[in-house]
C-alpha positions in Angstrom: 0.0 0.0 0.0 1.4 3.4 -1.1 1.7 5.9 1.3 3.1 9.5 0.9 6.2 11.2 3.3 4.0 13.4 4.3 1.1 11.3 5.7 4.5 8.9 7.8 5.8 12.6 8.8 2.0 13.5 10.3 1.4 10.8 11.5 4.6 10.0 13.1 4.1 14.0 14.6 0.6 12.8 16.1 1.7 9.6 17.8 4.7 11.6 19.2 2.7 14.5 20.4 0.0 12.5 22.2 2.5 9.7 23.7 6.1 10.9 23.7 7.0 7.5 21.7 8.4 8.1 18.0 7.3 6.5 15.0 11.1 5.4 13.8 12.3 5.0 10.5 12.5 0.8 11.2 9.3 1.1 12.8 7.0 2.9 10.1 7.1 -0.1 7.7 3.9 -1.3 9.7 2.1 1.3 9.2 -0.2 -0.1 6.9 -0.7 -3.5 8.8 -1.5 -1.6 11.9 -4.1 1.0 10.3 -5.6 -1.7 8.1 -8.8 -2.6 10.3 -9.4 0.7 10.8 -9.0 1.8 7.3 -11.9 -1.1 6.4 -14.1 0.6 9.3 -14.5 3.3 8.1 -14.0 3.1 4.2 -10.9 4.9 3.7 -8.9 3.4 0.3 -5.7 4.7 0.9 -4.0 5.6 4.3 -3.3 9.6 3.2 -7.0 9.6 2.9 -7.5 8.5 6.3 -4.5 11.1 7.5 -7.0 14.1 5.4 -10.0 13.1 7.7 -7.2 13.2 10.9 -5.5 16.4 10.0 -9.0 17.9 9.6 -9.2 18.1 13.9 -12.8 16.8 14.1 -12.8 13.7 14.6 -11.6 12.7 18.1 -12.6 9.2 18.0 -10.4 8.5 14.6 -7.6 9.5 16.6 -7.8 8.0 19.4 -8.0 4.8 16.9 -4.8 5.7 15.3 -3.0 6.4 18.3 -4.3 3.1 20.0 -3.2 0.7 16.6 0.5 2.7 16.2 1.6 1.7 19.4 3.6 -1.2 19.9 2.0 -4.1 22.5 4.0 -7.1 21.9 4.4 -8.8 25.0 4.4 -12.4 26.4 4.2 -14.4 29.8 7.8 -14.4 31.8 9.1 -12.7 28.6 12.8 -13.4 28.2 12.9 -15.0 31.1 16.1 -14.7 32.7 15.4 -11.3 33.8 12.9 -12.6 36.0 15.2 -15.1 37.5 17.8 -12.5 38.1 15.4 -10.5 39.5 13.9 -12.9 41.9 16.9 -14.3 42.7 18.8 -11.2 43.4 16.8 -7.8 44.4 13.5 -9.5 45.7 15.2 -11.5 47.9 17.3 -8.4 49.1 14.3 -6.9 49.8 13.2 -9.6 51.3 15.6 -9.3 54.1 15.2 -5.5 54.4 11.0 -5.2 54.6 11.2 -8.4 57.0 9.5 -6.0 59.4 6.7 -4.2 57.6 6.4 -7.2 55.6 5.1 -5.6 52.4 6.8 -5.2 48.5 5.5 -2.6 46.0 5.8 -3.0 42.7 4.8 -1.0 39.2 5.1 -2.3 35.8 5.3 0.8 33.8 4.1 0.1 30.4 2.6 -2.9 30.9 0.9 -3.3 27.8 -2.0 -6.4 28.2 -0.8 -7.5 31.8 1.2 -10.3 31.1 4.6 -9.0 32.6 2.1 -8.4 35.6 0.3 -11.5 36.2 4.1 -13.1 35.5 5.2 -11.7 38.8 1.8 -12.5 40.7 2.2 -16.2 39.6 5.8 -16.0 40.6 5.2 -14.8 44.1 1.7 -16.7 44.5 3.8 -19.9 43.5 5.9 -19.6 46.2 3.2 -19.3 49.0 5.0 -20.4 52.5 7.5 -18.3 51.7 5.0 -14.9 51.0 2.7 -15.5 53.6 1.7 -12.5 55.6 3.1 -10.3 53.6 1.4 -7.6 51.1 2.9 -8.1 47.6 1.2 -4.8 45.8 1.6 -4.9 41.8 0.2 -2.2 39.7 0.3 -2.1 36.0 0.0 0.5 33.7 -0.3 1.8 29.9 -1.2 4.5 28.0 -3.0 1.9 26.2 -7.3 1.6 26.5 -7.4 -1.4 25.3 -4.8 -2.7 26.2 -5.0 -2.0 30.0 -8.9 -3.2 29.4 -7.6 -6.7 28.3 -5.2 -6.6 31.3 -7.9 -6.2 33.3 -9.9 -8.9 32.0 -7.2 -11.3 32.3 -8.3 -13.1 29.0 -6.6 -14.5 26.4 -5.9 -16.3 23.0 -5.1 -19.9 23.0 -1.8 -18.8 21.5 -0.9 -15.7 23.9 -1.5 -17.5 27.3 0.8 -20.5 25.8 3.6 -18.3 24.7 6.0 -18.1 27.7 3.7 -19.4 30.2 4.8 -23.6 31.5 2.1 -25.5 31.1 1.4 -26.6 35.1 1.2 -22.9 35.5 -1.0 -22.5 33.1 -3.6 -25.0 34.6 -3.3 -23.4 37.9 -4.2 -19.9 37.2 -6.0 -20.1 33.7 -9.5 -21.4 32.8 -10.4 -22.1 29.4 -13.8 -20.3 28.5 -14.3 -22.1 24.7 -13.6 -20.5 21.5 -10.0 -20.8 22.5 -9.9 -18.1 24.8 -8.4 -18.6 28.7 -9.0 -16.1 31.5 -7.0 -15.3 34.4 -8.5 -17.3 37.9 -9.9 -14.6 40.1 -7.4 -15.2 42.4 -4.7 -14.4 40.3 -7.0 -11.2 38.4 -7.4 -9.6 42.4 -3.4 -9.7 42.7 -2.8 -7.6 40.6 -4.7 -3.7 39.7 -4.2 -2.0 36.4 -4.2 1.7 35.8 -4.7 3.9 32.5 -1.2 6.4 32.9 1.8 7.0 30.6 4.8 6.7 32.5 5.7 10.7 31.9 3.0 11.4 34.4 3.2 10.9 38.1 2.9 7.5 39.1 0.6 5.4 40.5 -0.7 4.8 44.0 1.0 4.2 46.3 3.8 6.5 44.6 7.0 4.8 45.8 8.0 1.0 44.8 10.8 -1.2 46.0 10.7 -2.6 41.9 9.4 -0.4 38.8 9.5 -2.6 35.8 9.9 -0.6 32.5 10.9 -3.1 29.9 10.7 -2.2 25.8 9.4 1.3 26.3 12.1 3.8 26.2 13.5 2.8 23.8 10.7 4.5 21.5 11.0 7.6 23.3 12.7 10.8 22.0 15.7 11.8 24.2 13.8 15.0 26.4 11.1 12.6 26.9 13.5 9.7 27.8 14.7 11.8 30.5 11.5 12.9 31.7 10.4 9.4 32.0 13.6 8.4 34.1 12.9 11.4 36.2 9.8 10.5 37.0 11.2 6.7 37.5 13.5 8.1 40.1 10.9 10.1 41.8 8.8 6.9 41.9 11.9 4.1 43.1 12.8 4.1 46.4 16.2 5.0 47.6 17.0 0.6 47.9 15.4 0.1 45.4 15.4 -1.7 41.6 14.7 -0.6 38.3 14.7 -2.9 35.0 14.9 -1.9 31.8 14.1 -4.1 28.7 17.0 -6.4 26.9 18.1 -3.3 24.6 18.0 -0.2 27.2 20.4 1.1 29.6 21.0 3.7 31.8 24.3 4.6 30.3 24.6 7.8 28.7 20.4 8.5 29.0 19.9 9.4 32.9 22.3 10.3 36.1 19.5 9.5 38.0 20.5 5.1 37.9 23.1 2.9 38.0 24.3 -0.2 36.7 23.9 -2.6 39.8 27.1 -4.9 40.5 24.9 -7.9 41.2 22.9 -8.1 38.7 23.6 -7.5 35.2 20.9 -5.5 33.1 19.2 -4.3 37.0 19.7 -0.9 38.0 19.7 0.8 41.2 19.0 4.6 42.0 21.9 7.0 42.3 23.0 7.9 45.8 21.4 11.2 46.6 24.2 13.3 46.8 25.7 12.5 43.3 22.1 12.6 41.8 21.6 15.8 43.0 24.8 17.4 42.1 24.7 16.1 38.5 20.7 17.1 38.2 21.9 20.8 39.6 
């Protein structure tokens, strides 16, 4: 399907304006796939056409559309999974030892997409039930995403998406299969976890402050001011022992002062000590 420079260039300007995330070069090849149901709906025959109607500033709903099928929400159960071990292994059980007392672990998964990443970590911590008993394990997701944070909130999915990642005996315990190949989270497993409608350049969720912010695959679409924004706010957010991880392809290096690399755990980052961060923000 042909489509001109100037439709990619606005609507590349739109997706940037309303979410911060850029429409890259490698990126704007699916453009057509992701517009194409929306382009049947509502009769457009060319995707400039459809960018005419957008440009024209009176149709909310049509953007909203746009913005929702640009963004990117691949995601799977326990997705590469040795980042979860590392972080079980390593920072959880560190804070393990430290909130011994108040017995409770905050955690936000910024940019959660349709709630897998979040549901991993309840299974994780629900699987291992002697050892979490009596404690309060708080997990919030979020996404700029309506539907997507809908779906998360639903806890239902495709035969395919709740097999890709996800072992099998976990997916007997804490999925029911409804027919028409779709399985839904237990309720169990849907009350561990709550789901918020935020983009993670705005403050951040109740209860404000986490021992572990997940922000995997998301910055990486992000322009370099709003990159910084975004670990700004992840700062703000982390407390001062606490954990940050990025996806495979981010890093701290070079983007924010506000992290560092943490010795322990290879791809985990931990928040600047105060005095440092603060000079080097100042």
């Amino acid at each position: 399907m042909e489509i001109s420079d100037s439709a990619r260039r606005i609507l590349a300007g739109v997706l940037e304006a309303r979410t911060g995330q850029q429409l890259t070069m490698n990126r704007r090849w699916r453009i057509d796939t992701a517009l194409a149901a929306i382009m049947r709906e509502r009769g457009f025959d060319t995707v400039d056409q459809l960018v005419s109607r957008l440009v024209g500033g009176r149709d909310s709903a049509l953007s909203d559309q746009v913005i929702e099928a640009l963004l990117n929400n691949e995601t799977y159960f326990f997705r590469d999974r040795l980042p979860f071990d590392l972080l079980l292994a390593g920072p959880v059980k560190r804070l393990e030892q430290a909130r011994a007392r108040e017995r409770r672990l905050s955690i936000w998964c910024a940019g959660c997409s349709t709630g897998q990443e979040a549901y991993s970590l309840a299974m994780s911590f629900a699987d291992d039930s002697a050892r979490w008993r009596g404690w309060t394990i708080d997990i919030v997701g979020t996404d700029l995403s309506r539907s997507a944070i809908e779906r998360a909130r639903s806890g239902t999915y495709s035969q395919f998406e709740v097999q890709r990642g996800l072992p099998v005996m976990q997916m007997i315990r804490w999925f029911e299969e409804l027919g028409g190949g779709d399985w839904r989270a237990s309720p169990q497993l849907r009350g561990a976890v709550r789901f918020e409608l935020k983009n993670i350049t705005e403050p951040p969720p109740h209860p404000g402050k986490f021992d572990i912010i997940l922000c995997r695959n998301v910055l990486l679409y992000f322009a370099p001011n709003m990159r910084r924004l975004a670990f700004n706010r992840l700062a703000e957010a982390v407390v001062p022992d606490g954990t940050l991880m990025l996806g495979a392809g981010e890093t701290v290096i070079g983007q924010t002062d506000r992290f560092v690399s943490d010795p322990d755990c290879r791809g985990l980052y931990l928040p600047a000590p105060a005095k440092v961060a603060q000079a080097r923000v100042a």
